[in-house]
C-alpha positions in Angstrom: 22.6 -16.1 -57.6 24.3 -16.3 -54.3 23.2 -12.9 -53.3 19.8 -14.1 -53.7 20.3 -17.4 -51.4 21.7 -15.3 -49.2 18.6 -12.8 -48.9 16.4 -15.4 -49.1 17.9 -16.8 -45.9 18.1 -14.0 -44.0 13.9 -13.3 -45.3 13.7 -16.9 -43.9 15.7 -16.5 -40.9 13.8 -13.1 -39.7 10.1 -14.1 -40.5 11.3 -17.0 -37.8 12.8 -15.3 -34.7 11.2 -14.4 -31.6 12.1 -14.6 -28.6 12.4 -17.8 -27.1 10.4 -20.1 -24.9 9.6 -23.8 -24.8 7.3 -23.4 -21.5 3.3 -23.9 -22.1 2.3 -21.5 -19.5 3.9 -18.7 -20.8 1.7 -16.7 -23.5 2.6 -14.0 -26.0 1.9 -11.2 -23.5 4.6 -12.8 -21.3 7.1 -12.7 -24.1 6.4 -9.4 -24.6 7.0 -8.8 -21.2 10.0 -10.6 -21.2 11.4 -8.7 -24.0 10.9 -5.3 -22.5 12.2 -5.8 -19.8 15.2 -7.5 -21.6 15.8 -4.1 -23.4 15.4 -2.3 -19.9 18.1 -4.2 -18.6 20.6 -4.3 -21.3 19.9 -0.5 -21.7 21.5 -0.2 -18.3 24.7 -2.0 -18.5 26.7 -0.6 -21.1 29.2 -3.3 -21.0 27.0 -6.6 -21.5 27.4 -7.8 -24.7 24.3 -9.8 -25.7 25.0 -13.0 -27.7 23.7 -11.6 -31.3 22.8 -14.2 -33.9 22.2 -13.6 -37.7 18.8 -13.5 -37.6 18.9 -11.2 -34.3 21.1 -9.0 -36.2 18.7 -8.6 -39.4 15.7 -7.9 -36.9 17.8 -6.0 -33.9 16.2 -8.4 -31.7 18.0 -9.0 -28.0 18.3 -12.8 -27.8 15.8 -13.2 -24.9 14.4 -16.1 -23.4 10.9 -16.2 -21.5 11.6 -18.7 -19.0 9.0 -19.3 -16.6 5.8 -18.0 -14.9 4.6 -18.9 -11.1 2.3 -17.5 -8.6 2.3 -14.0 -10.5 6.2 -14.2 -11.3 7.4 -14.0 -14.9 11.0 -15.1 -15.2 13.5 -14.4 -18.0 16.9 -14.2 -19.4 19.1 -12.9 -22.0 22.3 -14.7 -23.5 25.1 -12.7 -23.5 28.6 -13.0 -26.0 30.3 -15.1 -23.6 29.5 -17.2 -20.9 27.3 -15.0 -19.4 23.6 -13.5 -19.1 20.9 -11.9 -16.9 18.3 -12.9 -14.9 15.6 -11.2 -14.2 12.1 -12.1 -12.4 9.2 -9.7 -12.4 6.0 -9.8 -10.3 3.0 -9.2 -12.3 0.4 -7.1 -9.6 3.2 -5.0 -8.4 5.0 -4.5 -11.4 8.5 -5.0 -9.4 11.3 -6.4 -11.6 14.9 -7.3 -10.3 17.6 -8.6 -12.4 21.0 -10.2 -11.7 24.2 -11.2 -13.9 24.6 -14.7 -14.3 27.6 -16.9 -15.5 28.4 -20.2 -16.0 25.7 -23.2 -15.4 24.2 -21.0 -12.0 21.1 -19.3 -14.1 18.8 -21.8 -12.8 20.0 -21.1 -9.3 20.0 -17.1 -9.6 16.4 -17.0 -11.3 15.4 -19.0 -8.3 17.0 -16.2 -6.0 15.5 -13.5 -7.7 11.9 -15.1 -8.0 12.3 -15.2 -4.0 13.0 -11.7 -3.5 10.7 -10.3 -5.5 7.9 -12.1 -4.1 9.6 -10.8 -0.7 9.5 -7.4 -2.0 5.6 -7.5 -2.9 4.9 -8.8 0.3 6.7 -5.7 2.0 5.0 -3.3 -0.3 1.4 -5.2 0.4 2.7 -5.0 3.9 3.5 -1.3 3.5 0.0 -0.8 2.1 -1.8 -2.6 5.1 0.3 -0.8 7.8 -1.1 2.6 5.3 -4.4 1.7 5.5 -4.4 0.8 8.9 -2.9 4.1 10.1 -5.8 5.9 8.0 -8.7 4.2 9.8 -6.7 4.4 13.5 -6.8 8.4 12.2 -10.3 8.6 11.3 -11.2 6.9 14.4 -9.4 9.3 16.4 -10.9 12.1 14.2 -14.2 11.2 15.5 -13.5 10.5 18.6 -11.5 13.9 18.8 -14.7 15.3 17.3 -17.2 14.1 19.9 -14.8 14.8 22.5 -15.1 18.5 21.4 -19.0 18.7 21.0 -19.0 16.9 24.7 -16.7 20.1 25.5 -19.2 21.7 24.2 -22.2 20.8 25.4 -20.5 20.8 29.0 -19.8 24.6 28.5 -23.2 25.5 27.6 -24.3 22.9 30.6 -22.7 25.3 32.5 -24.6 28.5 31.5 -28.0 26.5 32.2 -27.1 25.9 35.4 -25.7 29.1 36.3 -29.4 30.8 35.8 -30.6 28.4 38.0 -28.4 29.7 40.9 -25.6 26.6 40.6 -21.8 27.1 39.3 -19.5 24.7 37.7 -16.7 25.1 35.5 -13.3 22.8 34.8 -15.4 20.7 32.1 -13.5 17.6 31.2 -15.0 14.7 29.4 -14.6 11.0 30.9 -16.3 8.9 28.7 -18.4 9.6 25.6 -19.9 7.5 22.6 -22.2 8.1 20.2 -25.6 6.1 20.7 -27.7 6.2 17.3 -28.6 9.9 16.8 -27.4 11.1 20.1 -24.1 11.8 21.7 -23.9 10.2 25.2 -21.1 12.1 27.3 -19.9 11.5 30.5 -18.5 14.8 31.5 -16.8 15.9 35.0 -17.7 19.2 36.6 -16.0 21.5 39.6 -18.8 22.3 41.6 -19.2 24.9 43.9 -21.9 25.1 46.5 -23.4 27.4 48.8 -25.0 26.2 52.2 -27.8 27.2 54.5 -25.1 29.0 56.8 -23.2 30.2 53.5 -20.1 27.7 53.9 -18.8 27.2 50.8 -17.2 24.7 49.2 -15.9 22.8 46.0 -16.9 19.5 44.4 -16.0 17.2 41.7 -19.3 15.8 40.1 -19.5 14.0 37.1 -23.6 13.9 34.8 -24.1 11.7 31.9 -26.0 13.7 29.4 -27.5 11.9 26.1 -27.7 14.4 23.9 -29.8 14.6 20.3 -27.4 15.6 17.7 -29.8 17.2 15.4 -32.2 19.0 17.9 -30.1 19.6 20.9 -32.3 18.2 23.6 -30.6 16.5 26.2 -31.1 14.1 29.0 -29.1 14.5 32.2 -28.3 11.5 34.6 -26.8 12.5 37.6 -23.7 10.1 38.6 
């Protein structure tokens, strides 16, 4: 007869536990959570003893409490043997957890610490992310204007070849100034010029031509500086 009390009990005692929590915000997914990451953390310190009751016995069930949740940070803890437990705070977007021993009447005060540095340690990664994303678009934008820089290069070389069957000669192409202007490239390009007088002096000049230039057809438009 006793052996049957006693295994009724237990039924009793196991078709009650779970873990913990007295807060109204906090939903079954957040206990879930909670216990997870309970079993991560005991997992990793071999020598906390979590405060097993009977009925966490029967069902091998860590004695975890779901604590709080607050701008995207679930808290929790788990009652160790003695006088001690964890902490542990985990940021829902980032997935971040961090977790702390606690003793004594001071889990109120570590949770608190720990929901703080978390939240510090999303803001660096969202941080992280911004500064990455920033860096991508500063590349792209130098990609194209690397790219236009090239074509006005370009176009400045073959510049060169027109004007050299018409009798004129410049090389040293550098580009000062380009940007793009609907379907055409506008490029303000510097030449060395070299000239030939009536009396065949010769000299050098630096002369710098804006040409607009049509992307898709090539035409161009030159306006001399």
């Amino acid at each position: 007869m006793k052996k049957i009390i006693s295994l009724a009990v237990l039924i009793s005692l196991a078709g009650c536990v779970t873990t913990s929590t007295s807060n109204p915000v906090l939903s079954d997914v957040h206990v879930e959570k909670c216990e997870e990451l309970g079993r991560l953390v005991v997992t990793q310190d071999k020598e906390f003893q979590p405060s097993m009751s009977v009925s966490s016995l029967v069902l091998n069930q860590l004695p975890v409490v779901a604590e709080d949740f607050k701008g995207g940070v679930l808290t929790c803890s788990v009652v160790g043997a003695t006088d001690t437990g964890y902490a542990i705070a985990y940021d829902e977007s980032s997935e971040i957890y961090l977790h702390r021993r606690f003793s004594g009447n001071n889990k109120t005060a570590v949770l608190a610490s720990l929901t703080e540095q978390v939240a510090q340690e999303e803001q660096r990664r969202q941080n992280l992310e911004r500064e990455k994303r920033e860096q991508e678009q500063a590349a792209k934008r130098q990609a194209m204007i690397d790219e236009r820089i090239q074509f006005c290069l370009d176009f400045g070389a073959k510049y060169a070849d027109i004007l050299k069957g018409h009798g004129m000669r410049v090389d040293n192409v550098s580009v000062y100034d380009s940007w793009n202007s609907g379907e055409s490239v506008t490029c303000v390009n510097s030449y060395d010029g070299y000239w030939v007088d009536d009396i065949n002096e010769k000299g050098t000049e630096q002369v710098r031509e804006q040409h607009v230039i049509n992307k898709k057809t090539g035409e161009y438009q030159t306006i001399f500086r």
